[in-house]
N, C-alpha and C positions, 0 to 999 in steps of 0.2 A: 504493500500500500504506500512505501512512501517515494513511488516515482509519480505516485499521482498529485495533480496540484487540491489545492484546499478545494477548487469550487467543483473540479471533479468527482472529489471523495464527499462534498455535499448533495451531489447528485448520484451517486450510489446510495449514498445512505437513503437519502430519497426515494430513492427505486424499492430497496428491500422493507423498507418503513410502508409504500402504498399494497406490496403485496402483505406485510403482515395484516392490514385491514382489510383487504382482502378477502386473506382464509379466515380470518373475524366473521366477515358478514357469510362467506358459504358455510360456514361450520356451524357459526351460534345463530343469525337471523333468517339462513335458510330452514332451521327448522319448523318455523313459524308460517313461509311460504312453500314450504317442499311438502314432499308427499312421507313425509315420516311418522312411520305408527306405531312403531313399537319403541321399549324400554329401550332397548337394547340398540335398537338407529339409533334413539334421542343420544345418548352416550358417546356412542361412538363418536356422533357428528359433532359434541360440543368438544371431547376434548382433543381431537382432530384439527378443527376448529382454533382452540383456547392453544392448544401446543405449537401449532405448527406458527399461529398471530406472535408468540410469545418470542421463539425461536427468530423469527424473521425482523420481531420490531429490536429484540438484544444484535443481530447482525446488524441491524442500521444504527443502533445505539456505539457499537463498539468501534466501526467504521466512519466515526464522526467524531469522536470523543477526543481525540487528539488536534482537531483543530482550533486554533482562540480564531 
């Protein structure tokens, strides 16, 4: 990461921070719009969902964090 310039490394973080809202909205808000019936969807999809948002918004956290 550090051949990249600051506003680069802003724009990845970027990138990986709009996918972590992303699997947010298909994992936790599509349960709400999707066709999910059982326990055991519901689960899957949020921590699916909750993990994957968590995972992607700490990648754009870490890939930002050394810039002032």
């Amino acid at each position: 990461m550090k051949k990249f310039s600051a506003e680069q490394r802003k724009l990845i973080a970027d990138y990986f921070s709009q996918i972590g809202v992303t699997w947010f909205a298909a994992g936790v808000i599509g349960i709400f719009i999707g066709g999910v019936k059982t326990t055991i969807e519901i689960l899957g999809s949020l921590s699916w969902g909750v993990g994957l948002s968590v995972l992607f918004l700490l990648m754009g956290t870490f890939i930002i964090k050394g810039i002032r």
